[in-house]
Backbone atoms as SQL, in Angstrom:
CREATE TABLE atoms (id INTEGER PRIMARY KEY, chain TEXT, resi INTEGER, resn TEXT, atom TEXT, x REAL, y REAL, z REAL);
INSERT INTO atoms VALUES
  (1, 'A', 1, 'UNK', 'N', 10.849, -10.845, 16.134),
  (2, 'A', 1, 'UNK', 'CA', 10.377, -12.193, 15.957),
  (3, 'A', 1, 'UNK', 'C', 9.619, -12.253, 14.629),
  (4, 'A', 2, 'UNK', 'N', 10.061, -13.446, 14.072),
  (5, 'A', 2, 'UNK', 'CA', 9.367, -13.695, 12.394),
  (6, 'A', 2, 'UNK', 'C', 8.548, -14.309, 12.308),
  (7, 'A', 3, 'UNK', 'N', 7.111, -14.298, 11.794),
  (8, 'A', 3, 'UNK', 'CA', 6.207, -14.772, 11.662),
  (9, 'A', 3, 'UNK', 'C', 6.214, -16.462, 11.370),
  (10, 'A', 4, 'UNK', 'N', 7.762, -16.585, 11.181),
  (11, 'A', 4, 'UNK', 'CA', 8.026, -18.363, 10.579),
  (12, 'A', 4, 'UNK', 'C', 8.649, -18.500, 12.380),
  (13, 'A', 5, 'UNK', 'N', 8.711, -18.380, 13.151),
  (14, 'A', 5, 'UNK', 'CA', 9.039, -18.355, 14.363),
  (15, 'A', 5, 'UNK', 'C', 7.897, -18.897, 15.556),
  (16, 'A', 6, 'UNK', 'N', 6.797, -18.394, 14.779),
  (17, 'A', 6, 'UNK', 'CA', 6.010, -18.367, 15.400),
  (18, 'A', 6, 'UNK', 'C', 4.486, -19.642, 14.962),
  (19, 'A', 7, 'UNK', 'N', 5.320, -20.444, 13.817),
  (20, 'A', 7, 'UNK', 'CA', 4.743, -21.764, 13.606),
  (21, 'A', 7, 'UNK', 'C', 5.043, -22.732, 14.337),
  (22, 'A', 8, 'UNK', 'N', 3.913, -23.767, 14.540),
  (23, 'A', 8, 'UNK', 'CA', 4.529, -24.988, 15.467),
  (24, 'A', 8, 'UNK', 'C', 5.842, -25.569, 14.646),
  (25, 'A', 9, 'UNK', 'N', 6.163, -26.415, 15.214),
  (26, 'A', 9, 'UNK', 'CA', 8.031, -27.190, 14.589),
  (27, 'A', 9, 'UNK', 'C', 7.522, -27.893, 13.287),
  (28, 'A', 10, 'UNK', 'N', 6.281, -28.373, 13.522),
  (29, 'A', 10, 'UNK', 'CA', 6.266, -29.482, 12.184),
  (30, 'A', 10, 'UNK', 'C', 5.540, -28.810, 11.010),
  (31, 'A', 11, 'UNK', 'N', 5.112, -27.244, 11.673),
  (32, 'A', 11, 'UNK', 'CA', 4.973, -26.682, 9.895),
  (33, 'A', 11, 'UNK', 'C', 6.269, -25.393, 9.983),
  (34, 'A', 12, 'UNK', 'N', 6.847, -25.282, 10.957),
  (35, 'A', 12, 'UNK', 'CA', 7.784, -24.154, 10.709),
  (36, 'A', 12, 'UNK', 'C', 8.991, -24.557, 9.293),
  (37, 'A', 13, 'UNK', 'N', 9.430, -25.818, 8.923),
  (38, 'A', 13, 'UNK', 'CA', 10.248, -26.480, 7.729),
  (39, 'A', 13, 'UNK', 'C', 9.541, -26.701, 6.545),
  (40, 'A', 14, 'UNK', 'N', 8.337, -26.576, 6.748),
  (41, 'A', 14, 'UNK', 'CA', 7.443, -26.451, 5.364),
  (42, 'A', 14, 'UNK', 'C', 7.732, -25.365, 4.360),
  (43, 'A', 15, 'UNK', 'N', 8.303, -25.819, 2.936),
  (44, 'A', 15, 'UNK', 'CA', 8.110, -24.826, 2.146),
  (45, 'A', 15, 'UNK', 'C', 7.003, -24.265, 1.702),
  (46, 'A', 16, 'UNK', 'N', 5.856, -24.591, 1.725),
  (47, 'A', 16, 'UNK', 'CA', 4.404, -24.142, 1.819),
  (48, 'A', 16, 'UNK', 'C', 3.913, -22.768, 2.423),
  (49, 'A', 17, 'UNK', 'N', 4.374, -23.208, 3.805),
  (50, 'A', 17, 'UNK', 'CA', 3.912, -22.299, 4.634),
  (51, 'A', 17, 'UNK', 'C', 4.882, -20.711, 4.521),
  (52, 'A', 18, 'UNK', 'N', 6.298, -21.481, 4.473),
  (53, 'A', 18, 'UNK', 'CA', 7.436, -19.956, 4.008),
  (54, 'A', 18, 'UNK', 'C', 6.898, -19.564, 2.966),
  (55, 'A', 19, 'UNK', 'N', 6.236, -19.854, 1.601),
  (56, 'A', 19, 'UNK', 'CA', 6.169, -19.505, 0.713),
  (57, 'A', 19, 'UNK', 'C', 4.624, -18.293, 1.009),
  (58, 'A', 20, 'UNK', 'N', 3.888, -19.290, 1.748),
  (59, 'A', 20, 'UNK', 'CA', 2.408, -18.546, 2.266),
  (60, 'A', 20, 'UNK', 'C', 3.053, -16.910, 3.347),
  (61, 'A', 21, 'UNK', 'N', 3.864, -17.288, 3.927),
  (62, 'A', 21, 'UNK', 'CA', 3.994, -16.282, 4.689),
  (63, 'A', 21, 'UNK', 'C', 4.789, -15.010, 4.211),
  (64, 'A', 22, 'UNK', 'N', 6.078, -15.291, 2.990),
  (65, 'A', 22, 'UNK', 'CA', 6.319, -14.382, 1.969),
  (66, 'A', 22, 'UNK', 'C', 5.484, -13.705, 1.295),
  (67, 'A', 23, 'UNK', 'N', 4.355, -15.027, 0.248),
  (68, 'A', 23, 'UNK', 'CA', 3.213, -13.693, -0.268),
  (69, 'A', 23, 'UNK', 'C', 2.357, -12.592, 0.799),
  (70, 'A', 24, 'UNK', 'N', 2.335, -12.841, 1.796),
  (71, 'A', 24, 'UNK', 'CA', 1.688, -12.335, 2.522),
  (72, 'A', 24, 'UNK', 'C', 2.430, -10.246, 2.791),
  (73, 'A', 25, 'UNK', 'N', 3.819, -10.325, 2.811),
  (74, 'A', 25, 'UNK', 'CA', 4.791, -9.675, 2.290),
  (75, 'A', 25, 'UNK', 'C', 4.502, -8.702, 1.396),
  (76, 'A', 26, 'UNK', 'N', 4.871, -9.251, 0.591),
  (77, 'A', 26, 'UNK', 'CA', 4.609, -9.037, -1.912),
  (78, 'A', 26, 'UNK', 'C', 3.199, -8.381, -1.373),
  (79, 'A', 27, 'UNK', 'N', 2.244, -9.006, -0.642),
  (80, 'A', 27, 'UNK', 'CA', 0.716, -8.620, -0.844),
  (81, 'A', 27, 'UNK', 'C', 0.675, -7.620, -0.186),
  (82, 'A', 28, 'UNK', 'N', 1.509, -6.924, 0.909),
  (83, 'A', 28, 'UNK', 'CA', 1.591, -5.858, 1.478),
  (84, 'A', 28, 'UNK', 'C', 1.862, -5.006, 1.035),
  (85, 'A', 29, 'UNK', 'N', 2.737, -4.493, 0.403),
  (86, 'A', 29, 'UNK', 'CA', 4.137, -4.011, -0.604),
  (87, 'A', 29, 'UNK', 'C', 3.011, -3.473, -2.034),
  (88, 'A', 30, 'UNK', 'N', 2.062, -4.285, -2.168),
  (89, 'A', 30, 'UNK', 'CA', 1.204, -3.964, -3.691),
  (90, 'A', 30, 'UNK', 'C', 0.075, -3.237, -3.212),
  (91, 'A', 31, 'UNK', 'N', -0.307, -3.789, -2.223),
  (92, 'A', 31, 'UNK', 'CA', -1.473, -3.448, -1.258),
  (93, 'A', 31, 'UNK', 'C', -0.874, -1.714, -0.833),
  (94, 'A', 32, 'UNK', 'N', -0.037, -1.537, -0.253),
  (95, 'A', 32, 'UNK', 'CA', -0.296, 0.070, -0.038),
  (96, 'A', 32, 'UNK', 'C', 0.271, 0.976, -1.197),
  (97, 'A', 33, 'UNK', 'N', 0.440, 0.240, -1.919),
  (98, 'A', 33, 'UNK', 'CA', 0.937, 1.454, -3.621),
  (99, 'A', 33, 'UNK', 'C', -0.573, 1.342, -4.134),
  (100, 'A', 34, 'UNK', 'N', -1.349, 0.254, -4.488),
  (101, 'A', 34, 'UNK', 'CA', -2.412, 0.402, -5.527),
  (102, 'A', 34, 'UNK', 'C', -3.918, 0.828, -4.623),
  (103, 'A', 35, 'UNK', 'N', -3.810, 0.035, -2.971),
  (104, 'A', 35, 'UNK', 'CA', -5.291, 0.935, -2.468),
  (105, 'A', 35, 'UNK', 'C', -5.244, 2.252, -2.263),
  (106, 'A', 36, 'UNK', 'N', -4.123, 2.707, -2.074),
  (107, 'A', 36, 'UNK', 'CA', -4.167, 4.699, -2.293),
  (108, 'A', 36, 'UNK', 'C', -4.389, 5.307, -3.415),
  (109, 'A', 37, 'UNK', 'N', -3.755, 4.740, -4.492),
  (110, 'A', 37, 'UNK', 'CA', -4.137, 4.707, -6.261),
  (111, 'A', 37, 'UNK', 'C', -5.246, 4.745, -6.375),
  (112, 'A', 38, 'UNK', 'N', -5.525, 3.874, -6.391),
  (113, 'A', 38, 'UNK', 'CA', -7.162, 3.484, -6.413),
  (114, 'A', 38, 'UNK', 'C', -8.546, 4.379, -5.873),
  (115, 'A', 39, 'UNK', 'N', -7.985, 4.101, -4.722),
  (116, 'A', 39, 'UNK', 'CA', -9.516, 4.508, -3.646),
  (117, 'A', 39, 'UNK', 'C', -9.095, 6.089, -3.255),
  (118, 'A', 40, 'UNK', 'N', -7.726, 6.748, -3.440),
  (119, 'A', 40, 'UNK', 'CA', -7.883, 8.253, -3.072),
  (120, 'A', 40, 'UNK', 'C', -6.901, 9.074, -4.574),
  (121, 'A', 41, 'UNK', 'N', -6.498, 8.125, -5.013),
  (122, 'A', 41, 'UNK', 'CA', -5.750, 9.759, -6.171),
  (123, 'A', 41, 'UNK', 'C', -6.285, 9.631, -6.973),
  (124, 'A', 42, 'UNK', 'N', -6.873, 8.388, -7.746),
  (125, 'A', 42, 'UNK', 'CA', -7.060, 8.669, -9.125),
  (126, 'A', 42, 'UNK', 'C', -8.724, 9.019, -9.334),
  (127, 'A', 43, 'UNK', 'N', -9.252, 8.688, -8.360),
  (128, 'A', 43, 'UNK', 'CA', -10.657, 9.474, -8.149),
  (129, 'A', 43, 'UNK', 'C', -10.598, 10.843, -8.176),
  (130, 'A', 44, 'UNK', 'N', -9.818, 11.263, -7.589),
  (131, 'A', 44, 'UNK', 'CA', -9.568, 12.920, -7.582),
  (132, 'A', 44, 'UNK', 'C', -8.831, 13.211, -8.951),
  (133, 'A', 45, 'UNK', 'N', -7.742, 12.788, -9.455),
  (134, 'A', 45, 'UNK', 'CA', -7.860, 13.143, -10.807),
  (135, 'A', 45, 'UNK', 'C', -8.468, 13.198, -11.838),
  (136, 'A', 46, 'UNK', 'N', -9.290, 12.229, -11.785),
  (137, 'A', 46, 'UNK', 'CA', -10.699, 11.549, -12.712),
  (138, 'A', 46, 'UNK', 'C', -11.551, 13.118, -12.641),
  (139, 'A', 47, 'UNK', 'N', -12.167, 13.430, -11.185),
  (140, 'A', 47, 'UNK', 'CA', -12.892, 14.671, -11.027),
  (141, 'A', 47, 'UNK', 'C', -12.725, 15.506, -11.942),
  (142, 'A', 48, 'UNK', 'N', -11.016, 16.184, -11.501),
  (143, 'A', 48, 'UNK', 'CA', -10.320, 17.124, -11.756),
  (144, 'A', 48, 'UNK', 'C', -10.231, 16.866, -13.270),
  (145, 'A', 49, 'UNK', 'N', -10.038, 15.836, -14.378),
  (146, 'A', 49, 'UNK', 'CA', -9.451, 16.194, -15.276),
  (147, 'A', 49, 'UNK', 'C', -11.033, 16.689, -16.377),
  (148, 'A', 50, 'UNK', 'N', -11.842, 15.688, -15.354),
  (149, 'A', 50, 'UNK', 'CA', -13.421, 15.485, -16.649),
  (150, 'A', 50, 'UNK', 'C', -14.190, 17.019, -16.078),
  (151, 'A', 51, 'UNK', 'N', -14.005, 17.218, -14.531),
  (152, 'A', 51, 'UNK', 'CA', -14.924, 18.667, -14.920),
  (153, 'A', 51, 'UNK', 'C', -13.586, 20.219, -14.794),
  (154, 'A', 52, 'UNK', 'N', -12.504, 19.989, -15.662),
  (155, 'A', 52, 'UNK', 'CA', -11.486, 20.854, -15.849),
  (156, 'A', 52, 'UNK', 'C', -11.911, 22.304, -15.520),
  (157, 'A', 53, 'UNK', 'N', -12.675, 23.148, -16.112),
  (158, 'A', 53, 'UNK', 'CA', -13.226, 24.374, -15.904),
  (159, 'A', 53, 'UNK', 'C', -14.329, 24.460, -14.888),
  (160, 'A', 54, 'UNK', 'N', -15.114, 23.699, -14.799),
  (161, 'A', 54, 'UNK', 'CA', -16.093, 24.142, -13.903),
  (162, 'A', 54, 'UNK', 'C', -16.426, 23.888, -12.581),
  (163, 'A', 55, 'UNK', 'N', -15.138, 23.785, -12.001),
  (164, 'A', 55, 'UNK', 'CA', -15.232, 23.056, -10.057),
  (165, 'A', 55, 'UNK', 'C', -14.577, 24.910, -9.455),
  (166, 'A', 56, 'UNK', 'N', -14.819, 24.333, -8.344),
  (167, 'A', 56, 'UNK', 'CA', -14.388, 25.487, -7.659),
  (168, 'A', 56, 'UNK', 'C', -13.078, 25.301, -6.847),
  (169, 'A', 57, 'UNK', 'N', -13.191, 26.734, -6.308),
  (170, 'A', 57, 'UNK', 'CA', -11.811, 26.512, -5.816),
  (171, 'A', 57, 'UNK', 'C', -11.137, 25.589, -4.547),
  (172, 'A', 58, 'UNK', 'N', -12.402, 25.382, -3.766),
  (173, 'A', 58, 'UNK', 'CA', -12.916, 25.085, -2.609),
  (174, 'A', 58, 'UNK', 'C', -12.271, 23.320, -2.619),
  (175, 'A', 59, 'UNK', 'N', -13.544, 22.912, -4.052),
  (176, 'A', 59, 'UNK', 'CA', -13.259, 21.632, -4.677),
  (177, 'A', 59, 'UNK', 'C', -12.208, 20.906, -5.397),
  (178, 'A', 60, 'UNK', 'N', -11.540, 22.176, -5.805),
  (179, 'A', 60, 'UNK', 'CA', -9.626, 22.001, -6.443),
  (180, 'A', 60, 'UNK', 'C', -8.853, 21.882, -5.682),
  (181, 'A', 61, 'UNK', 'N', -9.181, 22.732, -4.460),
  (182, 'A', 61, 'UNK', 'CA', -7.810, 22.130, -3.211),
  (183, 'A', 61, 'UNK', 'C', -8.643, 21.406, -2.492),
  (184, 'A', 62, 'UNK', 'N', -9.442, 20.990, -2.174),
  (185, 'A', 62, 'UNK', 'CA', -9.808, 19.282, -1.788),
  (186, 'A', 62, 'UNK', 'C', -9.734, 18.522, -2.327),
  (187, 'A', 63, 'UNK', 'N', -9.396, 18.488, -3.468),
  (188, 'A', 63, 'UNK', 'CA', -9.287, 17.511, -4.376),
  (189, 'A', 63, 'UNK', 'C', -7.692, 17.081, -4.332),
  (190, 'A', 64, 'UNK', 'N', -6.958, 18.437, -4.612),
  (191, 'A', 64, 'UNK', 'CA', -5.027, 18.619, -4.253),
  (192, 'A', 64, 'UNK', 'C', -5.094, 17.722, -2.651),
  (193, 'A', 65, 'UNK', 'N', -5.470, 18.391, -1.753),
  (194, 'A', 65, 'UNK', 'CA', -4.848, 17.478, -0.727),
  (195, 'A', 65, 'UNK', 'C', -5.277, 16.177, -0.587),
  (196, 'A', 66, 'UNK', 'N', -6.790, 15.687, -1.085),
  (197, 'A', 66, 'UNK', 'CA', -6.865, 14.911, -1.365),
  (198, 'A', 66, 'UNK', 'C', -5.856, 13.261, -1.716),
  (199, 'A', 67, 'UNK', 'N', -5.273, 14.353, -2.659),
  (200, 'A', 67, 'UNK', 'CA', -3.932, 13.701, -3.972),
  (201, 'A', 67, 'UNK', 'C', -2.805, 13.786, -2.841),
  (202, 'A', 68, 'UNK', 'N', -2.620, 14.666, -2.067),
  (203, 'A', 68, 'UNK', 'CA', -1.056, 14.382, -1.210),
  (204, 'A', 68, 'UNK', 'C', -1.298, 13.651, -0.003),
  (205, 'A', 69, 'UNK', 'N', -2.072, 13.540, 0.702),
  (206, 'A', 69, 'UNK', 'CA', -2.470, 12.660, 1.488),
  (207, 'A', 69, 'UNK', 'C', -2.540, 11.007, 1.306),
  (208, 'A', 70, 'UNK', 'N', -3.310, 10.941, -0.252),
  (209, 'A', 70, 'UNK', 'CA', -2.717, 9.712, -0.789),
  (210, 'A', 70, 'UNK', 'C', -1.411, 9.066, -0.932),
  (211, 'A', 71, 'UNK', 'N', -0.671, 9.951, -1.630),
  (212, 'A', 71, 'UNK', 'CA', 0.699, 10.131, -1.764),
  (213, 'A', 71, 'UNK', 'C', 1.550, 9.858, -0.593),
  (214, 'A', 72, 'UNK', 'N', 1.036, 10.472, -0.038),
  (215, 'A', 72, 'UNK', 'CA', 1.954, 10.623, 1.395),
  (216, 'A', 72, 'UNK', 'C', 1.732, 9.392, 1.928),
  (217, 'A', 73, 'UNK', 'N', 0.026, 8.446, 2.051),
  (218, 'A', 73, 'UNK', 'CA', 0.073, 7.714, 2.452),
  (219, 'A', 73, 'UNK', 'C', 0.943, 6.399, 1.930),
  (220, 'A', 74, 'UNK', 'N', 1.031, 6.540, 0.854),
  (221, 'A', 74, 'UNK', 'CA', 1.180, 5.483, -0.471),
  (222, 'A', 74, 'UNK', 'C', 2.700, 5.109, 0.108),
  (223, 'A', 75, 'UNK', 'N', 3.382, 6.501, 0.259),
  (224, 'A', 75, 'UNK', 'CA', 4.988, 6.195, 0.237),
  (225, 'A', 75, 'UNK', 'C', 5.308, 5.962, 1.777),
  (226, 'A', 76, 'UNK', 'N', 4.099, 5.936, 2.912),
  (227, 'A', 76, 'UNK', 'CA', 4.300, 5.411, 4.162),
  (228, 'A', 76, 'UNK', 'C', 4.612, 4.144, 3.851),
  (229, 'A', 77, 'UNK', 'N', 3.438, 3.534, 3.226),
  (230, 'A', 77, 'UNK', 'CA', 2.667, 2.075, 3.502),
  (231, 'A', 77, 'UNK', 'C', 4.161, 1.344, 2.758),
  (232, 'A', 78, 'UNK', 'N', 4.405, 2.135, 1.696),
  (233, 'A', 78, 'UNK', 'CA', 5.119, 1.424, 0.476),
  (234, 'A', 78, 'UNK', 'C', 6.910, 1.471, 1.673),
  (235, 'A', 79, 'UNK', 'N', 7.396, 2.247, 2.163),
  (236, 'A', 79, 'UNK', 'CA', 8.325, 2.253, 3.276),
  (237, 'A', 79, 'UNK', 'C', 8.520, 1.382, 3.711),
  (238, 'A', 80, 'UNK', 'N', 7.316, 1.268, 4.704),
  (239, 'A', 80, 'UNK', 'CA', 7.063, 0.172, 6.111),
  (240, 'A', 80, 'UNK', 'C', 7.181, -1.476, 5.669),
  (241, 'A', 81, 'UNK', 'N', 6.150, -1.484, 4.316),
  (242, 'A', 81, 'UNK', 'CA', 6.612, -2.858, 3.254),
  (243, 'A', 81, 'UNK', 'C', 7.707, -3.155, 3.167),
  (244, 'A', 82, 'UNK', 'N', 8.658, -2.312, 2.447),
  (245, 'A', 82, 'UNK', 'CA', 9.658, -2.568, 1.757),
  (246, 'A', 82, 'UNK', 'C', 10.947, -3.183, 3.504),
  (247, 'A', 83, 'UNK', 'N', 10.376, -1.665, 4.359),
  (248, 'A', 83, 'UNK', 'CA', 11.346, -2.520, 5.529),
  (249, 'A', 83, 'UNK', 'C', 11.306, -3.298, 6.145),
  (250, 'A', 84, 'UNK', 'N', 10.106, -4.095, 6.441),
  (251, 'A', 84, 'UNK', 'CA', 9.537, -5.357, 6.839),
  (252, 'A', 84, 'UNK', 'C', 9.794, -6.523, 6.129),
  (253, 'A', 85, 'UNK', 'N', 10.046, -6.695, 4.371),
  (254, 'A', 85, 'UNK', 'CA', 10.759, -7.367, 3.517),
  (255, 'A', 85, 'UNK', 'C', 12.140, -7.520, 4.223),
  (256, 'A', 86, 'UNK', 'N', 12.608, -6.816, 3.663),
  (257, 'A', 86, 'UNK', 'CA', 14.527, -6.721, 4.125),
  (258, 'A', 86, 'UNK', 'C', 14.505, -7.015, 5.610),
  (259, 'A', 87, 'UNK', 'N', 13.492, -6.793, 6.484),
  (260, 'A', 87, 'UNK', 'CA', 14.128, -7.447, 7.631),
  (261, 'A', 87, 'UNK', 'C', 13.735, -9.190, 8.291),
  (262, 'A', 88, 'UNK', 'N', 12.616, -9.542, 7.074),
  (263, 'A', 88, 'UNK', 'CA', 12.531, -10.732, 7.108),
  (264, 'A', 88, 'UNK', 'C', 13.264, -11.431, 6.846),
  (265, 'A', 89, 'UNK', 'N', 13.843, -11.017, 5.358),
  (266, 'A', 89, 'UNK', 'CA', 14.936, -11.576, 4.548),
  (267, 'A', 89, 'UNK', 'C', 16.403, -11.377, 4.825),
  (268, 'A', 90, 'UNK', 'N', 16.626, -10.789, 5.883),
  (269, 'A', 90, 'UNK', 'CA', 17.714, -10.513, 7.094),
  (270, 'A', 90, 'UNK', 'C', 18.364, -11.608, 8.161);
């Protein structure tokens, strides 16, 4: 069931509201590529690149999984988007 399914009749024909309920979509789709960017890899690269020699080892692979966990999350979120698109637009 599609979220345009689930408007009363006299806004379900609104181009307004299809258009509101698409960005909502797009905003998903950007939303899990750039808040993992953001808030978990590039903080850890930032660390990693400015104190290069002097972290430990402890702090280098927390920092690494850090970075794949992001990753990993990034290409969940970015998945689940992309198949939730195509099956709207289905």
């Amino acid at each position: 069931m599609s979220l345009e399914e689930l408007l009363p009749a006299h806004r379900a024909k609104s181009r307004a509201w299809s258009i509101f309920i698409r960005t909502g979509l797009v905003m998903s789709l950007v939303g899990s590529l750039l808040t993992m960017l953001v808030t978990l890899i590039l903080p850890c690269v930032c660390f990693l690149s400015i104190l290069k020699g002097n972290i430990t080892r402890f702090q280098g692979s927390f920092c690494v999984l850090i970075i794949i966990v992001g990753v990993m999350s990034s290409a969940i979120g970015t998945y689940m988007s992309i198949s939730e698109i195509i099956h709207q637009l289905s």
